[in-house]
C-alpha positions as CSV (number, residue, x, y, z in Angstrom):
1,X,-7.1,10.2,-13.6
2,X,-10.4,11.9,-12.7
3,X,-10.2,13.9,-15.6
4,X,-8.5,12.3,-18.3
5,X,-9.1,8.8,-17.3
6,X,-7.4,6.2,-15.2
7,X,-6.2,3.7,-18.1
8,X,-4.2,6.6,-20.5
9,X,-2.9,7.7,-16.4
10,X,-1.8,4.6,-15.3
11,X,0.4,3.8,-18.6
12,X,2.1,7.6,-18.3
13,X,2.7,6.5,-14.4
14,X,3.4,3.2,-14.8
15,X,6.4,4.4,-18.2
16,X,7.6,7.4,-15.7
17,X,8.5,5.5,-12.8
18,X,10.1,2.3,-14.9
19,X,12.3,4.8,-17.0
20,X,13.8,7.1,-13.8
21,X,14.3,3.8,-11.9
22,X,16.6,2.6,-14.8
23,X,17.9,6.2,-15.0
24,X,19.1,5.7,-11.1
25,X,21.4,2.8,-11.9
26,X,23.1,5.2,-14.2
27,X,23.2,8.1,-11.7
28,X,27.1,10.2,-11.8
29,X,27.2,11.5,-8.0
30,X,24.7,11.5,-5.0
31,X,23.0,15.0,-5.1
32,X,21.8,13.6,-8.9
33,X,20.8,10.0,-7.5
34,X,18.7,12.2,-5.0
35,X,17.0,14.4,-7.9
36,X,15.9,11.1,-10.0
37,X,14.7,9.3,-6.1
38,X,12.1,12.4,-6.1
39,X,10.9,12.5,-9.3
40,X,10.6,8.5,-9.4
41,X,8.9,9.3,-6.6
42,X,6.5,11.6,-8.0
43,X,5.6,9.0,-10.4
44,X,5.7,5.9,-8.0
45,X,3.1,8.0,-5.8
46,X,0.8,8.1,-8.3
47,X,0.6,4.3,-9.4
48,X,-1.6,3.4,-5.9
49,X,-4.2,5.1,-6.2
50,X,-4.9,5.1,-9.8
51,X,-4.5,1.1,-10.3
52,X,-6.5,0.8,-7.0
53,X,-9.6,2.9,-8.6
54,X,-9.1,1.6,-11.6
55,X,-8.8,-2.0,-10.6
56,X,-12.0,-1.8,-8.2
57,X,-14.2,0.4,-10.4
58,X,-14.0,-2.8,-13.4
59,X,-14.2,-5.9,-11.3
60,X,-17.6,-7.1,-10.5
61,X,-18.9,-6.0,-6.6
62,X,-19.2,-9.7,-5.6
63,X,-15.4,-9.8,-6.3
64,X,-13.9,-6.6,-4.4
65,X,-12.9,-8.3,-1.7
66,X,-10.4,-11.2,-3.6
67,X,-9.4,-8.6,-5.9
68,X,-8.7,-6.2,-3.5
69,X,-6.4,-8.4,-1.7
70,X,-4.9,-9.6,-4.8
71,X,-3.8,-6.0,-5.8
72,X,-2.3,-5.7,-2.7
73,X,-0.5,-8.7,-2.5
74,X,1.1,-7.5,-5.6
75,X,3.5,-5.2,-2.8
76,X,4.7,-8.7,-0.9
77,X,4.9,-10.6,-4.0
78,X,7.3,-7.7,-5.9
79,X,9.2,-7.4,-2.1
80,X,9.7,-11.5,-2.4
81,X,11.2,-10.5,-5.6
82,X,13.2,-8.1,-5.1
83,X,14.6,-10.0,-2.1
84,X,15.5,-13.3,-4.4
85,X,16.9,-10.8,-6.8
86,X,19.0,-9.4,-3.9
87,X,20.4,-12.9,-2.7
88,X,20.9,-14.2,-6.1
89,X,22.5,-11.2,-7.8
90,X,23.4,-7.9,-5.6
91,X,26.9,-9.2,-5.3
92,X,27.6,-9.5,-9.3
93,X,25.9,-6.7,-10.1
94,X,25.2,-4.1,-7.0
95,X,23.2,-1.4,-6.5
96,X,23.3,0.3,-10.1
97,X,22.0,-3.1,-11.8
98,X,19.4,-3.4,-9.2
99,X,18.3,0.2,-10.2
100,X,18.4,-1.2,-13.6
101,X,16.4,-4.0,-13.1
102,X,13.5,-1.6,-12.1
103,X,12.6,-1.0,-16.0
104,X,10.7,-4.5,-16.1
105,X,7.4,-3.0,-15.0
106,X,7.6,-0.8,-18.5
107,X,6.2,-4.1,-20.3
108,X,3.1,-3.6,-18.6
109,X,2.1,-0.7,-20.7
110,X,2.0,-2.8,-23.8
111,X,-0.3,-4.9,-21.8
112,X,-2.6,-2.4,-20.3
113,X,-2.6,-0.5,-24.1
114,X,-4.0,-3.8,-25.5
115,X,-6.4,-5.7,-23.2
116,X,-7.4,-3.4,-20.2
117,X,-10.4,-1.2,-20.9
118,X,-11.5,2.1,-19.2
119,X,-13.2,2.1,-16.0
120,X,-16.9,2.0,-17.0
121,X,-17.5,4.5,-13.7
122,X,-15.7,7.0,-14.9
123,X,-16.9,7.0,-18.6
124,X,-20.5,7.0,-16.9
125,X,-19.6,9.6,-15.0
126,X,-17.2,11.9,-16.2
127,X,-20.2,14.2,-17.8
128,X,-21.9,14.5,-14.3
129,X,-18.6,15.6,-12.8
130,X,-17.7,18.0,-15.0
131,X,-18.0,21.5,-13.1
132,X,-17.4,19.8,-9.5
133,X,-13.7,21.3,-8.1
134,X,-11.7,19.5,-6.1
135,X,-12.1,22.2,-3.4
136,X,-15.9,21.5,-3.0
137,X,-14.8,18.1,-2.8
138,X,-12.9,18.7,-0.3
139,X,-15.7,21.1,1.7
140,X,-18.0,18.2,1.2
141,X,-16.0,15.4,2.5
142,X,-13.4,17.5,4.7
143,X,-14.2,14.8,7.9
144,X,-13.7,11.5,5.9
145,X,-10.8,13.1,4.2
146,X,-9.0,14.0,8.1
147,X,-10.5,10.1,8.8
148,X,-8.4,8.7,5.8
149,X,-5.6,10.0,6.6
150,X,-5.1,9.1,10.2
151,X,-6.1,5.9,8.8
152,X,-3.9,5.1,6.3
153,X,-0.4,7.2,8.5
154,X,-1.1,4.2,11.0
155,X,-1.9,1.6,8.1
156,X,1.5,2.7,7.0
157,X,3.1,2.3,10.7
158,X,1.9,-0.9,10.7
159,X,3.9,-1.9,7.7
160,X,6.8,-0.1,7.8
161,X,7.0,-0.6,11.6
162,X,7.3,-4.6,11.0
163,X,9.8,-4.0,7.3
164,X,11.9,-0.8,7.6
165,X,14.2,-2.0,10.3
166,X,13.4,-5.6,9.9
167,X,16.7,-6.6,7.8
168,X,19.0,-4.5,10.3
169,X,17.6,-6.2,13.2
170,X,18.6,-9.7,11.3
171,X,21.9,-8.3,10.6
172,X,22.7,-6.4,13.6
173,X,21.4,-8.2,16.3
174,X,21.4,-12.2,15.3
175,X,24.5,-12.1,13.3
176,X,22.8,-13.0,10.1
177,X,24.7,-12.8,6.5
178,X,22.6,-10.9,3.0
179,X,21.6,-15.0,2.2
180,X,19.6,-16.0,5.5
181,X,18.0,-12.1,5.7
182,X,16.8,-12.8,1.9
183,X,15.6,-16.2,2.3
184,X,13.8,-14.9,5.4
185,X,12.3,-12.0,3.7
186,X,10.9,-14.7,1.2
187,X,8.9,-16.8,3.8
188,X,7.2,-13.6,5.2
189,X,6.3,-11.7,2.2
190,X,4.7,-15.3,1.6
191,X,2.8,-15.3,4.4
192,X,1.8,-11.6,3.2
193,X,0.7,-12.6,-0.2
194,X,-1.8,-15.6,1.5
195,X,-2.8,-13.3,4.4
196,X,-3.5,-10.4,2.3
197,X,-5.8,-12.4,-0.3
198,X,-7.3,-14.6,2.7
199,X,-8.4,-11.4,4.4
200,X,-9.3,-9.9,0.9
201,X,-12.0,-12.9,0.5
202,X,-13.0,-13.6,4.1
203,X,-14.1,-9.4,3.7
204,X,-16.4,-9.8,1.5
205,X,-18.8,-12.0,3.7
206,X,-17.9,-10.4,7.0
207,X,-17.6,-6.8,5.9
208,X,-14.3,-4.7,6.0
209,X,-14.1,-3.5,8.9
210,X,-14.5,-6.7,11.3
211,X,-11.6,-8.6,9.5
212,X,-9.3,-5.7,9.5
213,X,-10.0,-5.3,12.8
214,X,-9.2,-8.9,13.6
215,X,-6.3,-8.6,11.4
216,X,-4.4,-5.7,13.3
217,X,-5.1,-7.5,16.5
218,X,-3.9,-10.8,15.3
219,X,-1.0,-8.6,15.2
220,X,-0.2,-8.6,18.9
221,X,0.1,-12.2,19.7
222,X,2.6,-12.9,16.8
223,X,4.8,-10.3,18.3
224,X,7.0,-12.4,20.7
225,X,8.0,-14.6,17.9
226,X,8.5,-12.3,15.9
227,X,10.4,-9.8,17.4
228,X,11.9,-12.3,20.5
229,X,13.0,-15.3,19.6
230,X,16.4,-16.7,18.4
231,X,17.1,-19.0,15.9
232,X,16.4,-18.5,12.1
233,X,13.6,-20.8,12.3
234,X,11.9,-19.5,14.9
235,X,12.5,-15.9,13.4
236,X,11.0,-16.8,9.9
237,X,8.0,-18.2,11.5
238,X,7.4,-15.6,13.8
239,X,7.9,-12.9,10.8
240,X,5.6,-15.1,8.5
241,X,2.7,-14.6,11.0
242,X,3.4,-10.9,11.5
243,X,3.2,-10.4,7.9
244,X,-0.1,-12.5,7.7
245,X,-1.8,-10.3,10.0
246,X,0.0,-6.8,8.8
247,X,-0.7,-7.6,4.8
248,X,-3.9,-9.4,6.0
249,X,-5.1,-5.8,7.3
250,X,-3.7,-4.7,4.1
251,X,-5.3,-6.6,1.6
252,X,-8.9,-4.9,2.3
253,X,-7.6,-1.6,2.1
254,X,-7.8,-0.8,-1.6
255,X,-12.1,-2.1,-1.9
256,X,-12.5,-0.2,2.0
257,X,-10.7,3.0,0.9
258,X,-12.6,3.3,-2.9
259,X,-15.8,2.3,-1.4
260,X,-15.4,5.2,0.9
261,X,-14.1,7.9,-1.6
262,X,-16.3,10.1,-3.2
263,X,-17.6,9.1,-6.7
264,X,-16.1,12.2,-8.6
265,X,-12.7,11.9,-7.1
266,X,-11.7,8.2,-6.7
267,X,-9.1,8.6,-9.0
268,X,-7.7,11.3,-6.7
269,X,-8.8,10.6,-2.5
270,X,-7.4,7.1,-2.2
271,X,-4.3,7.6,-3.7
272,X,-3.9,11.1,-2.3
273,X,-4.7,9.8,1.5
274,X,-2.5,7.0,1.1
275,X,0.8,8.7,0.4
276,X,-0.2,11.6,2.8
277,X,-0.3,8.4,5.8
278,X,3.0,7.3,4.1
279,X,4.8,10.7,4.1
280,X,3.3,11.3,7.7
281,X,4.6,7.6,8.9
282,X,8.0,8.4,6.9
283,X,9.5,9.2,10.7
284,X,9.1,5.7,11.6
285,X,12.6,4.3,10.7
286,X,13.7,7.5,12.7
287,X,11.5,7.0,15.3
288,X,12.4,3.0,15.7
289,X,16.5,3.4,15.1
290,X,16.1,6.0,18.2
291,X,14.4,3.7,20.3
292,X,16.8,0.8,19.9
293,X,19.9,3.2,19.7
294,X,18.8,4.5,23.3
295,X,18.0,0.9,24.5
296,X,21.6,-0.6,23.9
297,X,20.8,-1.2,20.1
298,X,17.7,-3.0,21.5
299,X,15.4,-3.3,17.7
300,X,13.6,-6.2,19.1
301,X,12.2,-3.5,21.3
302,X,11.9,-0.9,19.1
303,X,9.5,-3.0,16.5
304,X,7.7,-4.4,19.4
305,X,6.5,-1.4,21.0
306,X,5.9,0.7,17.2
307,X,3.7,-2.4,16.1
308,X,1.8,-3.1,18.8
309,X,0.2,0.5,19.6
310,X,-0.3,0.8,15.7
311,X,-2.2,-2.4,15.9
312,X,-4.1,-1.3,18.8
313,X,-5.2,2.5,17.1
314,X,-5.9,0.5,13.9
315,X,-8.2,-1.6,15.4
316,X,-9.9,1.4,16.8
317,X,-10.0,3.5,14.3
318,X,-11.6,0.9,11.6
319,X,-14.0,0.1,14.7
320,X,-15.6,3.6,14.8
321,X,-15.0,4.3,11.3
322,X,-17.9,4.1,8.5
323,X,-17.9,1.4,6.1
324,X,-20.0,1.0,2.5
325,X,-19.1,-2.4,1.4
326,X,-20.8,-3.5,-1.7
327,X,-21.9,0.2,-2.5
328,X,-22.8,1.0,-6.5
329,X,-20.2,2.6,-8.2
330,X,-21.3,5.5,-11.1
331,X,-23.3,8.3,-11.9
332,X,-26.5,7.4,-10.4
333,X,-23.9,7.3,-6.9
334,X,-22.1,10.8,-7.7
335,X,-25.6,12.1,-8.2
336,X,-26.9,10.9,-4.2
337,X,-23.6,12.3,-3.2
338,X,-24.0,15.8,-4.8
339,X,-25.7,19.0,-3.2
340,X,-29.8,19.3,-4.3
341,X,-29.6,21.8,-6.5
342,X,-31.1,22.6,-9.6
343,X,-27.4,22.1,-11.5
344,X,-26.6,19.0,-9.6
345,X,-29.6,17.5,-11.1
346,X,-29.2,17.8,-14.9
């Protein structure tokens, strides 16, 4: 994307990833299910970070903050769907048409093809960045790049610590059947898409860093509801709140992380810290099954204590971090950015 452009990347991504989902539905035995799940996830891997840079580098600056939460509550919204497709359909049609039903996103390249335009940052800037390596990239922003990641393996805690084990803990632990864990799923992945946008706005007048710090801490009140009560009631409302405050720390992510990246590489450091804090917070469904395994099958526990110290190191993290909200996007930027020399200033 930083070289060829994020739109022509994006539609390539976007085709990959729709195309080996389908492919999965059709898959013979396991070991060729497992080949197609890591190459889908080659492509899926790069759709983050491109659509973020994209998406942030064409909106106006006054608008980061809603559109930032609005990408990101595109995660909750296509989890709500998944989960009505799940209640509605998995019994007719099982796993191989779910796999199947992962082609949809394919339309969107006719879409992006005819009405989205090239980011105008990276058509001002691709001359200027022309000669810059990714390896001096990297020896000029080594420290934000070790700060990014950290950040984004607990931002990755934080939601897979409140989601991975969420469905077994309805199942195993209350009793519940595939209909009330789906319809539950759909209240909280609503409460993600409003906190996510909410935060997303309320960011842009009180700067990134105070509302995801809120955010995360808003966190640890919501956790005896959430993790234990009784009662399906009582269980959707405490999960709504939990995902309010998890996707509400969410939803400034993608304008906080692209305001941070270095102008010649945003097509590259978000999306590239991002899945390295996913991979690195991959041992959390590991990590949480052990805990509740070793506590007599205890997963109110296990999500309880995972959340709340992400929360916490969240919160501290963004505290002492840097922030650059509302920072120009562009050549004249990648220009501040590079070393004074005589080549850096053609």
């Amino acid at each position: 994307a930083d070289r060829f452009g994020r739109r022509p990347t994006l539609m390539v991504d976007v085709l990959a990833y729709s195309l080996l989902e389908f492919a999965s539905g059709f898959a013979p035995t396991f070991t060729v299910l497992l080949v197609l799940r890591m190459l889908y996830g080659i492509a899926m891997g790069g759709e983050w970070g491109v659509g973020a840079s994209l998406t942030m580098e064409t909106v106006p600056v006054r608008s980061r903050g809603l559109v930032s939460g609005l990408l990101q509550a595109g995660y909750p919204t296509g989890y709500l769907l998944a989960s009505v497709v799940y209640g509605l359909f998995y019994d007719s049609i099982g796993w191989r048409g779910m796999f199947m039903i992962g082609v949809l996103p394919a339309l969107l390249v006719l879409y992006i093809r005819r009405s989205v335009p090239e980011s105008p940052s990276w058509t001002e800037t691709r001359t200027t960045s022309v000669g810059i390596s990714l390896l001096d990239t990297v020896r000029r922003h080594w420290r934000l790049g070790i700060y990014a990641i950290l950040l984004m393996t607990a931002f990755n805690f934080f939601s897979h610590g409140t989601q991975d084990i969420y469905p077994t803990f309805l199942k195993v632990q209350h009793g519940m059947g595939p209909h009330e864990v789906s319809l539950i799923a759909i209240v909280y992945n609503i409460g993600a898409i409003l906190g996510g946008i909410g935060c997303g706005v309320l960011s842009e007048r009180f700067g990134r860093r105070r509302v995801i710090v809120v955010a995360a801490l808003l966190a640890l009140p919501a956790l005896p509801l959430w993790a234990f009560s009784s009662g399906p009631v009582l269980l959707a409302a405490g999960a709504f709140l939990m995902q309010v405050a998890v996707q509400g720390a969410w939803g400034v992510v993608p304008a906080h992380l692209n305001e941070l990246s270095p102008e010649e590489a945003r097509g590259t450091f978000p999306g590239f810290v991002y899945q390295t804090g996913n991979l690195l917070a991959a041992i959390n469904l590991t990590l949480q099954t052990h805990i509740a395994v070793t506590n007599g099958n205890d997963y109110a526990l296990a999500m309880a204590w995972v959340t709340g110290v992400v929360a916490v190191v969240i919160a501290l993290l963004i505290a002492f971090g840097p922030e650059k909200r509302g920072v120009a996007f562009g050549a004249a930027r990648l220009r501040s950015e590079l070393p004074a020399t005589p080549a850096a200033g053609k």
